[in-house]
C-alpha positions as CSV (number, residue, x, y, z in Angstrom):
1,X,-3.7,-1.5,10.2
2,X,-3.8,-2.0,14.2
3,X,-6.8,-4.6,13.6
4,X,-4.4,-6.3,11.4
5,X,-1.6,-6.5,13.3
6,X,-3.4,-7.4,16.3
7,X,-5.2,-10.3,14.8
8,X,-2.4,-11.5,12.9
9,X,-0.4,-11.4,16.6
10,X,-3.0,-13.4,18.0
11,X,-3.3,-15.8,15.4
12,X,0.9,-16.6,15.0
13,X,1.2,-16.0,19.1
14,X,-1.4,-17.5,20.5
15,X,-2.8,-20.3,18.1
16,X,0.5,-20.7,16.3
17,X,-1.6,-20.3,12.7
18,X,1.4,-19.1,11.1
19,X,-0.7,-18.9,7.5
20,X,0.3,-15.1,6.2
21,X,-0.9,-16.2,2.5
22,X,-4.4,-17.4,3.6
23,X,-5.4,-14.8,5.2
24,X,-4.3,-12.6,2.6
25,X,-6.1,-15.3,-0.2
26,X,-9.0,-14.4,1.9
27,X,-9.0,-10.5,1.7
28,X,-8.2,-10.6,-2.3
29,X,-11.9,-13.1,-2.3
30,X,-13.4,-10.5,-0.5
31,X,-12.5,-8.1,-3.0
32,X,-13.6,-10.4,-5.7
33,X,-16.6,-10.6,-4.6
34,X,-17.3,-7.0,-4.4
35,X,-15.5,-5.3,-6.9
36,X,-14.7,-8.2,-9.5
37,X,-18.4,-8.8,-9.4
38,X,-19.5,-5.1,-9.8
39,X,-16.9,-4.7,-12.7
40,X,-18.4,-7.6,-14.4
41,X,-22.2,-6.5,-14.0
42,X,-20.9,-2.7,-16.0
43,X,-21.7,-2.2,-20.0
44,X,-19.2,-0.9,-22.1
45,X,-15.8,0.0,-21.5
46,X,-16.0,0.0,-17.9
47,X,-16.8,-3.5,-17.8
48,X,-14.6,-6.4,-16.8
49,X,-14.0,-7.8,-20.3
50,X,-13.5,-4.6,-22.1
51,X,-10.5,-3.5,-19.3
52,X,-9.2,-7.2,-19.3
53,X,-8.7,-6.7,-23.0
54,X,-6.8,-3.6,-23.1
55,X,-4.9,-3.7,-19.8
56,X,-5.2,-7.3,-18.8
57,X,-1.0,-8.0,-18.2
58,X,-0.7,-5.3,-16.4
59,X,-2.8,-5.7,-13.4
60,X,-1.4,-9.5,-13.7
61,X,2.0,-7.7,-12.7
62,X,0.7,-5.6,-10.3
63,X,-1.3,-8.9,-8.8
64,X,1.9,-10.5,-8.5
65,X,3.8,-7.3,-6.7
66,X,0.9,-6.7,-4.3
67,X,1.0,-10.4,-3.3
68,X,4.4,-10.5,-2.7
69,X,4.8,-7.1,-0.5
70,X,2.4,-8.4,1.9
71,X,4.3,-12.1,1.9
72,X,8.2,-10.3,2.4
73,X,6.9,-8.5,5.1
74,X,5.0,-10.9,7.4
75,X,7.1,-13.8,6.6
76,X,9.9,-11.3,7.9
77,X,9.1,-11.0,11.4
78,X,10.3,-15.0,11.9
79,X,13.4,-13.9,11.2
80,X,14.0,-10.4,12.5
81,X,13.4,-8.2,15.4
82,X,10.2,-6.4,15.4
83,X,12.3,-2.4,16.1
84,X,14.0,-3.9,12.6
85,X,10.8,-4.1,10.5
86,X,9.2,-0.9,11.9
87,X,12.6,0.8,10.8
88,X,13.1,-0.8,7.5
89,X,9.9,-0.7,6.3
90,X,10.0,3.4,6.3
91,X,11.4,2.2,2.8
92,X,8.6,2.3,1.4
93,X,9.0,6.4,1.9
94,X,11.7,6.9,-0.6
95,X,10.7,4.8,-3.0
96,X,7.8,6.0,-3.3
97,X,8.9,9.9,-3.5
98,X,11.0,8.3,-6.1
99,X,8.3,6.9,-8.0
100,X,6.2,9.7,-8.2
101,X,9.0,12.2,-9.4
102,X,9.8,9.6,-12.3
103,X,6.6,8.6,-13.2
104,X,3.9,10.4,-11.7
105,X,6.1,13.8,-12.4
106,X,5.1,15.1,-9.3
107,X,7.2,17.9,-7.9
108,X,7.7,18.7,-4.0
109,X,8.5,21.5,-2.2
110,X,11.5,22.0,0.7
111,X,8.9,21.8,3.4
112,X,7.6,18.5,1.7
113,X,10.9,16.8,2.4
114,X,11.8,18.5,6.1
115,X,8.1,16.3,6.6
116,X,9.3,13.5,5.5
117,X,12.4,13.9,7.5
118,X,10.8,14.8,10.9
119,X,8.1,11.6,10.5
120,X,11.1,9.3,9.8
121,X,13.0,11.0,12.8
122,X,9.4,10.2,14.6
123,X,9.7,6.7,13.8
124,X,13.4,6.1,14.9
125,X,12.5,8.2,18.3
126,X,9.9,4.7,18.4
127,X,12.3,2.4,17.4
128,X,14.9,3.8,20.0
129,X,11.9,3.2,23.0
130,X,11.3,-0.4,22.1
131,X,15.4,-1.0,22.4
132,X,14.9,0.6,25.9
133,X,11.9,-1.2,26.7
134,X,13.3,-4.3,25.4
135,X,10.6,-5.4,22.9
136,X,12.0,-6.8,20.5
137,X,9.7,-10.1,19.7
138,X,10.9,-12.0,16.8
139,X,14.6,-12.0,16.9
140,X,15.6,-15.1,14.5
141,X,18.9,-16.9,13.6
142,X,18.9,-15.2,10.4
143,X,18.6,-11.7,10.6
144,X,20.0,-10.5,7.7
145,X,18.1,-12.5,5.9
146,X,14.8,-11.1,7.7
147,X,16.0,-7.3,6.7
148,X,16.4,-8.4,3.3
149,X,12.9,-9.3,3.1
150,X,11.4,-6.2,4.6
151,X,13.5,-3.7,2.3
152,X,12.1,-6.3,-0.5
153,X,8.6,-6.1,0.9
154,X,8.5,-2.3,1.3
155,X,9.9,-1.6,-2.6
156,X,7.1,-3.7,-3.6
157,X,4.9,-2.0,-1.4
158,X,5.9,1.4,-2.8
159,X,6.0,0.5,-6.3
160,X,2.0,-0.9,-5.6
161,X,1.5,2.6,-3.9
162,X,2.5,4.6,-7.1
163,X,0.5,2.7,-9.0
164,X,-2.4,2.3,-6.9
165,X,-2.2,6.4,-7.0
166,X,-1.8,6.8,-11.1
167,X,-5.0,4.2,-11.6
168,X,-6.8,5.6,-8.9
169,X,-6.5,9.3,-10.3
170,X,-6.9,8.6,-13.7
171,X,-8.9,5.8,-14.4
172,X,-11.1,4.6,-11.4
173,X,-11.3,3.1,-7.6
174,X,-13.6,0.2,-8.7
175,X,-11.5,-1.3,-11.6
176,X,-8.2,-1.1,-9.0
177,X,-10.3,-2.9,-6.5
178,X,-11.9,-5.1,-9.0
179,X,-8.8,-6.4,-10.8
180,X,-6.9,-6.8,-7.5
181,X,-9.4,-8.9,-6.4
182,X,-9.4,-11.2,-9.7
183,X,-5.3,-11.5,-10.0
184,X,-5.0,-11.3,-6.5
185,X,-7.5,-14.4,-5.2
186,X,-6.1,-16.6,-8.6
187,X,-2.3,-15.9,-7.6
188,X,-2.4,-16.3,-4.1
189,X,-4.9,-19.5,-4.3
190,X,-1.9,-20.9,-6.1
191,X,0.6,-20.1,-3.8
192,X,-1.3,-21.1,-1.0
193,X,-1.7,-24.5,-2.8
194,X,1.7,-24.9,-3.2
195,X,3.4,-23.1,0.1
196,X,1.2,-23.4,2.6
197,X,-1.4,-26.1,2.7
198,X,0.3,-28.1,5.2
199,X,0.5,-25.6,8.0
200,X,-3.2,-24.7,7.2
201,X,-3.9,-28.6,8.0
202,X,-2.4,-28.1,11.2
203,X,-4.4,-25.3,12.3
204,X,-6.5,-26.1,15.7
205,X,-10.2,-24.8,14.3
206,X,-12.4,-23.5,16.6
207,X,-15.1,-20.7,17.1
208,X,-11.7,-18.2,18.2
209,X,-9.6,-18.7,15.4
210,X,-12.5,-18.0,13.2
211,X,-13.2,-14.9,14.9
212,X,-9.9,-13.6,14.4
213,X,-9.7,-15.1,10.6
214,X,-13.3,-13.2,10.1
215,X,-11.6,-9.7,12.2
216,X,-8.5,-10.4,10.3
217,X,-10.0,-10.1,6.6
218,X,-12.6,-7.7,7.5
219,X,-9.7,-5.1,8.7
220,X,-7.7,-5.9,5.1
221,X,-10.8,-5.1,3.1
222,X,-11.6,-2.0,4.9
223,X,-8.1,-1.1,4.0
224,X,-7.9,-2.0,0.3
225,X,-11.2,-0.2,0.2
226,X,-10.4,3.3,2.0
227,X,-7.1,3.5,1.1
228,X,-7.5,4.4,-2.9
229,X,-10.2,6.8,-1.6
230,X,-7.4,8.7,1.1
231,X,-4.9,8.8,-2.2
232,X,-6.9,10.1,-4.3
233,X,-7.6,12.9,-2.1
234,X,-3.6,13.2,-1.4
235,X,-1.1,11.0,-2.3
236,X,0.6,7.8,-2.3
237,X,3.4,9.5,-0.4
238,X,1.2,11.3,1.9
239,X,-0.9,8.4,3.0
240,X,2.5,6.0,3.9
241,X,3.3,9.0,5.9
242,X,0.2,8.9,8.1
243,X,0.3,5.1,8.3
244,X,3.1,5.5,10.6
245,X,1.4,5.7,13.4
246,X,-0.3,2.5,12.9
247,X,2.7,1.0,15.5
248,X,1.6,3.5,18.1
249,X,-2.4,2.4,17.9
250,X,-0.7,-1.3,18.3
251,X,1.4,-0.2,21.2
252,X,-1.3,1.3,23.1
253,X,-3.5,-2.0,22.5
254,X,-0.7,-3.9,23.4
255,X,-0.1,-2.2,26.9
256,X,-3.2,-3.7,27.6
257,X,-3.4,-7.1,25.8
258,X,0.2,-8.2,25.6
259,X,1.5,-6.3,28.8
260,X,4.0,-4.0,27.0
261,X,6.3,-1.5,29.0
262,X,5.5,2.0,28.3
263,X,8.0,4.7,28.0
264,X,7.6,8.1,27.4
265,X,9.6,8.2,23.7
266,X,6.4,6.7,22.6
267,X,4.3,9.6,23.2
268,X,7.3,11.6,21.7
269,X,7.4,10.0,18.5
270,X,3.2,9.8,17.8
271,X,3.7,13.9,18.9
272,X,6.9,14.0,16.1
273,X,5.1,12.1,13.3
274,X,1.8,14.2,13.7
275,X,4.0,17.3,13.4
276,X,6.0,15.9,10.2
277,X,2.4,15.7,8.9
278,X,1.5,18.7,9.3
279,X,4.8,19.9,8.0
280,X,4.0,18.1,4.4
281,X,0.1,18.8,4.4
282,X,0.9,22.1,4.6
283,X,1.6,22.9,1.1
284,X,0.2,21.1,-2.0
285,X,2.3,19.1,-4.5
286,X,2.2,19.8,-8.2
287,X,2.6,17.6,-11.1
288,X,4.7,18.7,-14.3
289,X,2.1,16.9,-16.5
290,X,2.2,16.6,-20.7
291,X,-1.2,14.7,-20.5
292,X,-0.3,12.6,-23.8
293,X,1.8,10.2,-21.2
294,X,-1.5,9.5,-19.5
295,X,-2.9,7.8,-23.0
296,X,-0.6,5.1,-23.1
297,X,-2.6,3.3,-20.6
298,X,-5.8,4.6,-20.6
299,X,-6.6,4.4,-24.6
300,X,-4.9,1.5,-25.7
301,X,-6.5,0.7,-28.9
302,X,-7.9,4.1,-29.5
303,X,-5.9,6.5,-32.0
304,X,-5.6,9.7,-30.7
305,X,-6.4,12.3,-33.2
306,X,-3.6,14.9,-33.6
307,X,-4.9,18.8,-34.3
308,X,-3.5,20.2,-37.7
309,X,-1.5,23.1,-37.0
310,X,1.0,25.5,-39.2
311,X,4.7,24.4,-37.5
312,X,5.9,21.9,-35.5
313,X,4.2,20.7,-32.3
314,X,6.0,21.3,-29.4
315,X,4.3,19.8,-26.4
316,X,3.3,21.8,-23.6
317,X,3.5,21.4,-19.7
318,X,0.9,22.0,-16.9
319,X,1.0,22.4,-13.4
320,X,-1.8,20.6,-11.7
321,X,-2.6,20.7,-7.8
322,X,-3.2,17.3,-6.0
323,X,-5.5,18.8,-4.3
324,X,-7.8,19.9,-7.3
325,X,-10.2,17.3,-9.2
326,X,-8.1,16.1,-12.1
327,X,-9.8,15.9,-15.3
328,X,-11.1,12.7,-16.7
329,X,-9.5,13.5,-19.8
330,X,-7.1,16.0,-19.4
331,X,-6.7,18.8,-22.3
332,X,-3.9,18.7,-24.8
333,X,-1.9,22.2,-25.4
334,X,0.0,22.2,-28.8
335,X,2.1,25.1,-29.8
């Protein structure tokens, strides 16, 4: 996430390239590439076809929302201050607990929350330094309208999260890799056509730009690809929880690249957020799971075969820790 931010700085900063949808296009091809490709070169019901059949219109959705997260929230910072993106998009932190209650049924504990709390305390403490220091680049005429993207951003961004976490625990990495790259590289090569293709004219090419274009889309990969691996390990909640710290990493770059002011509050808040971590690692999570919900996207198309019993079936709920292997196909308890 620092190579990201630091690339796309140089790129908007320093070679005014101001092309947020290209160089996300360019990640998604990336991922087509890889994981499109291997997806399409699988037999049976792993293969490309066979989940484009079942579960085609939804990946098409979550395309769309992934596209459009990462859009809202560069395209934000032209209109905002930057303290005003790193505070809004913590976001993306509630939502996501709210998610995952809801939908993932996942259950937390009070020391789950007072982490939460004391990470989001950690990021204010950062916010509150960069008032002090005064860096505040991007300041717009329109600052409202600049918030209003990044609380749009990071809802899309938690709503991708949760579901980046149910398909990654229950189905596989590949196909959420695979099918991001194929709806992802067709949307955004769209909306670069139609948005865009006029300030990507105007770009000065040279042997830099590309460097930072290559830097730029080899950071995003490595992100799309660790990231479903991190959650799931964890969480969805638990990895936007460490990626807090992924302004600190820029902030100590930037002391040396960009010539920021330090102040000690920065030190105090990477110290704060690393502690709220620890606070929420610190016990597991538990889901309150009837496995049947699970079916409705996995076996679409396959019947599920009921067991006869005597009475009425009355379906039972399981406790399952995050930190255990779920089961591929998790058992069905009938009373």
């Amino acid at each position: 996430v620092c190579g990201i931010g630091l690339t796309s700085k140089y790129l908007a900063h320093e070679y005014h390239a101001n092309t947020p949808v290209f160089q996300s296009f360019l990640n998604y091809i990336l991922l087509f590439l890889v994981y499109t490709t291997t997806l399409a070169v699988r037999q049976g019901e792993e293969n490309l076809l066979a989940i484009l059949k079942r579960r085609w219109w939804k990946y098409m959705i979550l395309g769309l929302i992934d596209i459009e997260a990462n859009y809202l929230v560069i395209k934000a910072y032209q209109y905002t201050t930057l303290a005003s993106v790193q505070l809004l998009d913590c976001f993306t932190i509630p939502v996501v607990l709210l998610l995952s209650w809801f939908f993932l049924l996942v259950r937390y504990k009070a020391v789950h929350f007072v982490g939460v709390g004391v990470c989001l305390l950690g990021i204010g403490c950062m916010v509150g330094a960069d008032v002090l220091v005064g860096r505040q680049q991007g300041l717009g005429d329109h600052k409202l309208l600049g918030d209003l993207l990044v609380l749009g951003g990071a809802m899309l961004y938690g709503i991708s999260n949760v579901c980046e976490e149910f398909i990654v625990k229950n189905l596989s990495r590949v196909e959420f890799l695979g099918m991001m790259g194929l709806f992802g590289s067709f949307f955004s090569g769209i909306q670069l056509a139609i948005m865009e293709h006029k300030e990507l004219l105007k770009v000065q090419w040279d042997w830099q730009i590309g460097l930072l274009y290559i830097g730029f889309s080899a950071c995003m990969f490595g992100l799309y690809s660790f990231m479903p691996v991190v959650i799931r390990r964890t969480s969805a909640t638990s990895v936007n929880l460490s990626l807090l710290t992924a302004d600190l990493y820029s902030l100590f770059c930037g002391l040396f690249l960009f010539q920021y002011k330090f102040s000690g509050l920065y030190l105090l808040s990477f110290v704060i957020i690393i502690l709220g971590l620890v606070f929420y690692t610190s016990s597991s999570t538990y889901v309150a799971q009837d496995p049947r919900v699970y079916k409705h996207f996995r076996n679409a198309g396959h019947p599920i075969t009921d067991t006869p019993t005597l009475g009425p079936l009355e379906p039972s709920v399981t406790y399952t820790s995050l930190r255990q292997e779920i089961e591929e196909e998790p058992r069905i308890r009938v009373a």
